[in-house]
C-alpha positions in Angstrom: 53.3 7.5 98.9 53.9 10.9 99.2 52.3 14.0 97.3 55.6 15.1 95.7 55.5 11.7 94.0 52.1 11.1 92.8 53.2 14.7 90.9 56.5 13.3 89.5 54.9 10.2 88.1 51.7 12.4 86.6 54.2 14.5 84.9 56.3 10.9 83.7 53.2 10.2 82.2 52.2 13.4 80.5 55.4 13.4 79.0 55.2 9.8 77.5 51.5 10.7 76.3 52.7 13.2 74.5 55.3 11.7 72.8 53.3 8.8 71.5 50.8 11.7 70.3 53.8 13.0 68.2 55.1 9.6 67.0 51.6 9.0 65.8 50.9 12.5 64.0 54.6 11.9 62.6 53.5 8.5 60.8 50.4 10.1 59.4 52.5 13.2 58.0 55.0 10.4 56.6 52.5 8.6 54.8 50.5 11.5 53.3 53.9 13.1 51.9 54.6 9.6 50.4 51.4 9.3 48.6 52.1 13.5 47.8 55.8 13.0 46.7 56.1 9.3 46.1 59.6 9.6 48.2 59.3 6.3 50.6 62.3 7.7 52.9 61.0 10.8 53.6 60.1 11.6 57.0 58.6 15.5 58.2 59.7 17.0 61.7 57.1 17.3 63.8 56.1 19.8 66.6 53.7 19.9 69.4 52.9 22.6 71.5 56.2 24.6 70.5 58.0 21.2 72.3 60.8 19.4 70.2 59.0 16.5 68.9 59.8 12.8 70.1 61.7 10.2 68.2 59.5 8.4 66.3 60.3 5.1 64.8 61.4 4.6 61.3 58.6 4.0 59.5 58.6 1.2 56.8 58.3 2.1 53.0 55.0 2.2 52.1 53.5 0.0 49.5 52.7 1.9 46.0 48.9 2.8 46.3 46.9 0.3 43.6 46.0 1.9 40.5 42.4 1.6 40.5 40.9 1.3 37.1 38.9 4.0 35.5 35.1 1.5 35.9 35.7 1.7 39.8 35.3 5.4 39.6 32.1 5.0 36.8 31.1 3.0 39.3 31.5 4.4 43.0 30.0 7.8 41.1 26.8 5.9 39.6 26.1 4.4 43.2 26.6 7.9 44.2 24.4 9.4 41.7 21.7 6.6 42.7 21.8 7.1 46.1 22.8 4.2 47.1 24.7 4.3 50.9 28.0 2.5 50.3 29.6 0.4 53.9 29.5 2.5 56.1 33.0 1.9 58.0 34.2 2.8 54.3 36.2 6.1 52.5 34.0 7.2 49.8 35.8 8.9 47.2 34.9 12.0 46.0 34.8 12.6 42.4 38.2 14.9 41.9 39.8 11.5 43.8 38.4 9.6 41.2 38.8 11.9 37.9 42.3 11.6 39.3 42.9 8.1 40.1 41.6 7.6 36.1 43.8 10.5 34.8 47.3 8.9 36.6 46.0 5.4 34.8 46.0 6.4 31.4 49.4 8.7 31.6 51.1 5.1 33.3 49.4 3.0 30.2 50.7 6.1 27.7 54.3 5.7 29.6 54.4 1.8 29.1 53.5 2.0 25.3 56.6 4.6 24.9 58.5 2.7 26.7 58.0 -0.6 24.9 60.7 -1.4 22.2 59.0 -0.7 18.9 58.8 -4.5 17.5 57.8 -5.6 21.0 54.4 -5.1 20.8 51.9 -7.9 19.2 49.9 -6.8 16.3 46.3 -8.1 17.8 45.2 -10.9 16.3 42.3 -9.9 13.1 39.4 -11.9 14.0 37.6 -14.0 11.0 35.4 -12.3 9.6 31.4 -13.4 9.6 30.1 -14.9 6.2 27.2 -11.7 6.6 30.0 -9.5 7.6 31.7 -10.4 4.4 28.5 -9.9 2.5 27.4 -6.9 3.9 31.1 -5.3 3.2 31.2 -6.9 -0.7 27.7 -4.9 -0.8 24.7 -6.7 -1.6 23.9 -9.3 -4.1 23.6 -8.4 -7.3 20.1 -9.8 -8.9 19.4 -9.5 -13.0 17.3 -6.7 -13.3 13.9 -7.7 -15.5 13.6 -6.3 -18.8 10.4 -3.9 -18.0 8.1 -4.7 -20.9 6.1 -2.1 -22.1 2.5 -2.4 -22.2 0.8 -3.8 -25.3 -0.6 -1.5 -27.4 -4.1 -1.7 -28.3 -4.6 -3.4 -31.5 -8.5 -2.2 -31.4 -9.8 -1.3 -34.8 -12.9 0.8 -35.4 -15.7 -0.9 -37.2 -19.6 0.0 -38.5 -21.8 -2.1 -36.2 -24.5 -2.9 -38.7 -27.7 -1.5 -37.3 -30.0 -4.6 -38.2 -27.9 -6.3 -35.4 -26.2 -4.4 -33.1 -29.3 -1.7 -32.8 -32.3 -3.1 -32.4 -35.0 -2.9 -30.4 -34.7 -4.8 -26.9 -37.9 -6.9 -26.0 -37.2 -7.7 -22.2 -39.8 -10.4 -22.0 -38.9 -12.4 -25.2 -35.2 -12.4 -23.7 -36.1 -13.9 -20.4 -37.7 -16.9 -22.1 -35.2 -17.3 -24.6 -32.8 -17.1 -21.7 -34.8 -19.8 -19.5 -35.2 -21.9 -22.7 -31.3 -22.1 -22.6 -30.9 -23.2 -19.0 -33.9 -25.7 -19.3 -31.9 -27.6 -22.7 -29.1 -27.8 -20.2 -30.4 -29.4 -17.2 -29.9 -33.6 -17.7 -33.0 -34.6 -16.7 -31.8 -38.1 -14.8 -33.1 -37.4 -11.4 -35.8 -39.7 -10.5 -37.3 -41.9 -7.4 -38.9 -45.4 -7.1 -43.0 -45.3 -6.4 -44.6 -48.4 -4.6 -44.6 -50.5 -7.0 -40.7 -50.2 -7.7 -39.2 -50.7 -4.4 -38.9 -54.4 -2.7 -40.3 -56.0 -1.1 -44.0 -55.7 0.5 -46.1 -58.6 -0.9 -47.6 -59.7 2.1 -50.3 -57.9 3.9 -49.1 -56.9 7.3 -52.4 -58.0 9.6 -55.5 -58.9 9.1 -58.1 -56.5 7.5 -60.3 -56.6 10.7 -60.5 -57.1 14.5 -57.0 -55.3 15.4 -58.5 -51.8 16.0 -55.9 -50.6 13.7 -56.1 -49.1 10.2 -56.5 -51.5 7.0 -53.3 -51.9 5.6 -52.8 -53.5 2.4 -48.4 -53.6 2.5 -45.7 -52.2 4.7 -43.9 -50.8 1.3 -47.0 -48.4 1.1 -46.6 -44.2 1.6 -47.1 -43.8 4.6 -45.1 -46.5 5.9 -40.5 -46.0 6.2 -38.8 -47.2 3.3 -42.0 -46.9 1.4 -42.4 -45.7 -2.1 -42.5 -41.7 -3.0 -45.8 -40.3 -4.4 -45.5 -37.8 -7.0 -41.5 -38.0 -7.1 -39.9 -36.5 -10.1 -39.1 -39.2 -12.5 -36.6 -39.0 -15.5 -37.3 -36.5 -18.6 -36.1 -33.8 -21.1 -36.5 -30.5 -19.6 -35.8 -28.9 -23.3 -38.7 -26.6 -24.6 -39.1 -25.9 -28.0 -38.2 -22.1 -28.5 -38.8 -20.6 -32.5 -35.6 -19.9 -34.2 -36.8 -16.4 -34.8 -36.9 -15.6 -31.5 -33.9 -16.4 -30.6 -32.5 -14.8 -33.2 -34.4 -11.7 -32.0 -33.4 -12.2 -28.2 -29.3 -12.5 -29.4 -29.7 -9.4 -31.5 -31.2 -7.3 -28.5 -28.5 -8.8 -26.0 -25.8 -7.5 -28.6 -27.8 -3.8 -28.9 -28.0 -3.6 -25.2 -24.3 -4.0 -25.2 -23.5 -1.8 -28.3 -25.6 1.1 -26.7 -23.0 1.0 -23.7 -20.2 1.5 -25.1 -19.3 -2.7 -24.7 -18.8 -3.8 -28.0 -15.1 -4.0 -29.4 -13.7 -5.2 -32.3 -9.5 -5.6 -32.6 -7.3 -7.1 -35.1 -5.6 -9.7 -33.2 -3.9 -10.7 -29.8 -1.1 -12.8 -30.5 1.9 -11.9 -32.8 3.8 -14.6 -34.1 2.8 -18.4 -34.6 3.0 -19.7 -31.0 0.6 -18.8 -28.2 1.3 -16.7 -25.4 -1.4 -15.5 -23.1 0.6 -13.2 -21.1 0.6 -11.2 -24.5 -3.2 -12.0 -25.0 -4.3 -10.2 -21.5 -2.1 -7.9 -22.0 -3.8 -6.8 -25.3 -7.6 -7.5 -23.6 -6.4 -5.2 -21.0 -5.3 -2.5 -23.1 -8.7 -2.3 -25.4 -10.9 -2.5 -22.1 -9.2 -0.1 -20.4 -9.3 -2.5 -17.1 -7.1 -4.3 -15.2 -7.0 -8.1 -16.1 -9.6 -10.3 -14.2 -11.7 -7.5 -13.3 -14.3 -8.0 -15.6 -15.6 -10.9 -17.3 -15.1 -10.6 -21.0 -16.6 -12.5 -23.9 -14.3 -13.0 -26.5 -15.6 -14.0 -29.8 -12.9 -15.6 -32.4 -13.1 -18.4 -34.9 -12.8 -21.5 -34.5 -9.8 -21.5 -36.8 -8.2 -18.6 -34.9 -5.9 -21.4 -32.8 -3.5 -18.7 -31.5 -6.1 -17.1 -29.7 -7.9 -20.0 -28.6 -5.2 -21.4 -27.1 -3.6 -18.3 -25.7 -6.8 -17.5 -23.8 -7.9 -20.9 -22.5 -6.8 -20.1 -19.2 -6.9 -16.8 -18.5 -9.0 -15.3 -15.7 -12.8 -14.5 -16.6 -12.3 -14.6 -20.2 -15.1 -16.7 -22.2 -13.7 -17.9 -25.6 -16.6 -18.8 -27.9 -17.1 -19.4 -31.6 -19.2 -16.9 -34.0 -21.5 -19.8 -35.0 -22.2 -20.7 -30.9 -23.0 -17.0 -30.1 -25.8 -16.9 -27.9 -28.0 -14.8 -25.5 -27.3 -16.4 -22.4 -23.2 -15.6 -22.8 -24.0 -12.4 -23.6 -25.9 -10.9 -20.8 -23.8 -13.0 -18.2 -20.6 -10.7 -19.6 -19.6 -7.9 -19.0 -17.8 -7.0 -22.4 -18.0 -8.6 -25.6 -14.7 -8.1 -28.0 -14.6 -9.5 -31.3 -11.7 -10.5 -33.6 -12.5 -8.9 -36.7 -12.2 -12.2 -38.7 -14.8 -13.6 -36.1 -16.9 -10.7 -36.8 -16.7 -10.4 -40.3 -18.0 -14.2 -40.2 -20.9 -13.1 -37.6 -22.6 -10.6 -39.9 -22.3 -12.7 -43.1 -23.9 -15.1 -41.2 -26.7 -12.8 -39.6 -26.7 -11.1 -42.4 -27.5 -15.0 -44.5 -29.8 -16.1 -41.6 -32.1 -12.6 -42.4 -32.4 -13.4 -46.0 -33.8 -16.7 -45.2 -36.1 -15.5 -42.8 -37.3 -12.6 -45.2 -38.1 -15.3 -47.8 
């Protein structure tokens, strides 16, 4: 082949190179003025090197780029704000792509709802409402208030604590015995445990009295022996000693002083209105004329025996002691901590101190 050839077939083939550079920059332009113009037809002349351009081939309409919704863009710029590195053969958008992309979404949903026929559109369907929905929207429940009741007002009355009884003098010793006489009376005295002679059994002497090497033994139901008898055991009795009635009436009235001096000492005029009981009333009352909380100290509450309102009404209440004038006694007292009166009950007390004096003065 000659040299004048191998130059006309170089420049055959420049010239075709170029032209298929220009067909392909021409499909490029063509596509990025349709995405720019949204025209599908339109096609840009193209120039290379100041050279009239090649014919390209018509290029086929493009298909409409897909709307991508607006979480793809939340979501390529979260991966991007992560740093995370997407594929990398991939286009990643940058964010004026994206605020884009979701700005052309909502104008083409705005355009479809103007669009629409106005009784086109489906009212959505109202979703049944929870029952606590419901409740919580009607407000809530509506409980009966309580009546507040107002606190009971002290029915104390002020009294002159005769000073033969309620200030005395106190005779610590004399107390303590009186006091020990009391829980002595009390104790039943029917404890008791069988001696040799009481339990079964143990007639026969165990060996004979000599030649063994052991101890003489006379029965196996002996001391020493299990399942013997008990020596010295406590056996039954009355554990009652016999205390003077004066000093017990001495020992009652210093208990009673000892109190008085303090301040512990109350007299009131009743705890229950009305003819049936009611012992919320009653500690109400006992509250008020102690001046503490119910249950926090242990009262003594002295009413007759004929006083069945009271009686009844304070049966069960906490750390209340209901007793009778005529049962008064040292032992209550002191294991108190307040003793209140109803003045009936304490009118009856003094007559009868008062009664139990003149006897003893004769």
């Amino acid at each position: 082949m000659s040299p004048a050839s191998n130059g006309d077939n170089s420049g055959a083939r420049d010239q075709e190179t170029t032209a298929e550079v220009a067909a392909g920059a021409a499909d490029s332009d063509a596509a990025q003025a349709q995405r720019g113009t949204g025209e599908p037809g339109a096609q840009p002349e193209a120039a290379a090197g100041g050279e009239l351009a090649a014919e390209a081939e018509p290029a086929t309409p493009a298909k409409p780029a897909r709307r991508r919704p607006a979480s793809a863009g939340k979501k390529a710029s979260g991966e991007e704000a992560s740093g995370e590195k997407a594929d990398p053969g991939a286009d990643e958008p940058g964010a004026e792509a994206v605020e884009a992309v979701a700005a052309e979404a909502v104008a083409a949903e705005a355009e479809e709802a103007a669009a629409a026929p106005a009784g086109s559109a489906k009212p959505a369907a109202a979703k049944p409402a929870s029952r606590g929905a419901g409740r919580a929207a009607k407000g809530p429940a509506k409980v009966p208030a309580r009546k507040a009741k107002a606190p009971a007002a002290s029915t104390e009355i002020k009294v002159d604590l005769p000073a033969e009884i309620f200030d005395t003098k106190v005779n610590v010793p004399l107390i303590h015995q009186v006091v020990v006489s009391q829980q002595a009376a009390a104790r039943q005295g029917t404890h008791a445990t069988k001696t040799r002679g009481d339990v079964r059994g143990g007639g026969r002497k165990p060996y004979r009295q000599k030649g063994t090497g052991r101890a003489r033994q006379g029965s196996v139901r002996a001391p020493q022996f299990t399942g013997g008898g008990i020596v010295h055991g406590p056996v039954s009795r009355s554990h009652a000693q016999k205390t003077p009635k004066k000093m017990k009436v001495a020992a009652l009235r210093g208990a009673l002083s000892d109190r008085a001096r303090h301040g512990l000492v109350q007299v009131v005029e009743g705890f229950v209105d009305g003819d049936s009981p009611k012992t919320r009333h009653a500690v109400s009352v006992l509250a008020a004329v102690t001046g503490q909380p119910a249950g926090s100290a242990s009262v003594l509450v002295v009413a007759d025996k004929t006083d069945q309102l009271t009686w009844k009404s304070l049966r069960n209440a906490d750390r209340v002691h209901v007793i009778d004038p005529g049962q008064l006694n040292t032992y209550d007292v002191l294991v108190n901590d307040r003793v209140v009166f109803t003045k009936l009950a304490f009118e009856s007390f003094v007559a009868r101190a008062g009664a139990a004096r003149e006897d003893s003065d004769r």
